[in-house]
LOTIDO-966892 format. One record per residue (C-alpha): residue in three letters; x negated, y, z negated. Coordinates in steps of 0.02 Angstrom, whole numbers, plus 50000, padded with zeros to 5 digits. Layout:
BEGIN
@rest=ALA; c1=X; c2=Y; c3=Z
...
This chain:
BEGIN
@rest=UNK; c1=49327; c2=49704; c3=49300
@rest=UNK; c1=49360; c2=49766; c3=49480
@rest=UNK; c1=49414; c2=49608; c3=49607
@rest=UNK; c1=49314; c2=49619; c3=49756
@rest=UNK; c1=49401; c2=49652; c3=49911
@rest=UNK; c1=49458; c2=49510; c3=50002
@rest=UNK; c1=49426; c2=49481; c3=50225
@rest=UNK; c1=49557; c2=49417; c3=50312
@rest=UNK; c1=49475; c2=49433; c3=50476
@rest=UNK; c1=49502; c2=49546; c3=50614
@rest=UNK; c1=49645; c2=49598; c3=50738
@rest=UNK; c1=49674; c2=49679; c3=50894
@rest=UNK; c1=49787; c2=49835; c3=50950
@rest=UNK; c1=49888; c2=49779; c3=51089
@rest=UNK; c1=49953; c2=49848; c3=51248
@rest=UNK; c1=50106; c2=49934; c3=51150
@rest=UNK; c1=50002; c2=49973; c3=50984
@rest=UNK; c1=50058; c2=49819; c3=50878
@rest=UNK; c1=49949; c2=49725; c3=50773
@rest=UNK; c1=49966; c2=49557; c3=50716
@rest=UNK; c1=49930; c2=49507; c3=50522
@rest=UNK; c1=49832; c2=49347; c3=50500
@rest=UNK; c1=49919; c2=49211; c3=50447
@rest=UNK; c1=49835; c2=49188; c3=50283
@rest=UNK; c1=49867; c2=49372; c3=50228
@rest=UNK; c1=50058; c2=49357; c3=50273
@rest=UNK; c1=50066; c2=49181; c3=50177
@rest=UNK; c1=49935; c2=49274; c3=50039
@rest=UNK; c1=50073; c2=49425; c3=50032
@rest=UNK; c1=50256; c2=49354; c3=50072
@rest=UNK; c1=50239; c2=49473; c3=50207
@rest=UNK; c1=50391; c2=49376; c3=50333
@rest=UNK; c1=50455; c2=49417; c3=50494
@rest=UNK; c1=50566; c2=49591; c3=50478
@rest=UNK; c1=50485; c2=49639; c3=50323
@rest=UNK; c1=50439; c2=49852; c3=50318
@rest=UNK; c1=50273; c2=49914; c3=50265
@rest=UNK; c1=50219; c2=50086; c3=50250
@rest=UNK; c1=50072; c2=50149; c3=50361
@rest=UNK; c1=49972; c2=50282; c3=50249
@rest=UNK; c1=49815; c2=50349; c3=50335
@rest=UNK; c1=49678; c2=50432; c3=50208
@rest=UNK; c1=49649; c2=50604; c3=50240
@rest=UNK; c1=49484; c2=50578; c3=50338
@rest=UNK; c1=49590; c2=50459; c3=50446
@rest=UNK; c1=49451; c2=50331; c3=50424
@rest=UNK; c1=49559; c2=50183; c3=50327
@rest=UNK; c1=49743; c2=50135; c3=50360
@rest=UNK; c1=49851; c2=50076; c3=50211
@rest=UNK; c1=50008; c2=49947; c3=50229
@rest=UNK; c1=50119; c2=49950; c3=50105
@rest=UNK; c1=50245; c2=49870; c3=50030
@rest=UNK; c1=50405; c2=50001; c3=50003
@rest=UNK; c1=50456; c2=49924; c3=49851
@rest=UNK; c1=50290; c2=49922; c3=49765
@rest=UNK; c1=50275; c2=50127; c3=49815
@rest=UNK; c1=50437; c2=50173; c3=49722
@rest=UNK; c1=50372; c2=50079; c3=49582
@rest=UNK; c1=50228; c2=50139; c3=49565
@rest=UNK; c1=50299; c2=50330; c3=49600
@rest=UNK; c1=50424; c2=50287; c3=49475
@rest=UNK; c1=50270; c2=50244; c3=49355
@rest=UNK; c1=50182; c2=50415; c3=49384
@rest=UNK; c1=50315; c2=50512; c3=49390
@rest=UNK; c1=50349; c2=50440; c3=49206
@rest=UNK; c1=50177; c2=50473; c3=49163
@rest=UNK; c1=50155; c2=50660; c3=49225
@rest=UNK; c1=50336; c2=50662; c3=49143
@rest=UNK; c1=50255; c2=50623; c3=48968
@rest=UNK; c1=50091; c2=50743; c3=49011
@rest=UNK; c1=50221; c2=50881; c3=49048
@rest=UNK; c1=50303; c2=50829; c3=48863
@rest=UNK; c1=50142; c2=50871; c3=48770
@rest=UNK; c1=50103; c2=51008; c3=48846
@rest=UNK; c1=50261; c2=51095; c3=48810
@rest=UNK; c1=50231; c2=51026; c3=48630
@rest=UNK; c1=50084; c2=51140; c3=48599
C-alpha cells in the first residue's frame, strides 16, 4: 500500500535563497545542523527533491546491482 504524502507546512526563500526546514521534518528526518542534502529538480522543473547523500549511493548501488543482474541474463541467452 502506498503511504500518503505527509505536509510539513510551508517555507519561505529568503533574501540570499535559503530555506529553512520545519522543525518537525528535521526532528521527523535527523536532518541536524551541517548535514548535506542533494537538490534534484524534475525535468519539468516543477518539484524540488532533498536528499540525503547517503541514501542516493545506496540506492545507486542497488540499481546498479540490479541492471548488473538484467545485463547477466541477457548475455545468458
Amino acid at each position: 500500500m502506498m503511504k500518503k504524502p505527509i505536509f510539513y507546512g510551508s517555507t519561505t526563500v529568503g533574501e540570499r535563497g535559503q530555506i529553512v526546514l520545519p522543525v518537525k521534518l528535521r526532528e521527523d528526518l535527523k536532518i541536524n545542523k551541517g548535514d548535506k542534502l542533494l537538490v534534484i529538480v524534475d525535468p519539468h522543473g516543477s518539484r524540488i527533491s532533498l536528499i540525503n547523500p547517503d541514501t542516493m549511493s545506496k540506492f545507486l548501488d542497488m540499481m546498479s546491482e540490479n541492471i548488473n543482474q538484467i545485463k547477466s541474463k541477457i548475455n545468458q541467452k
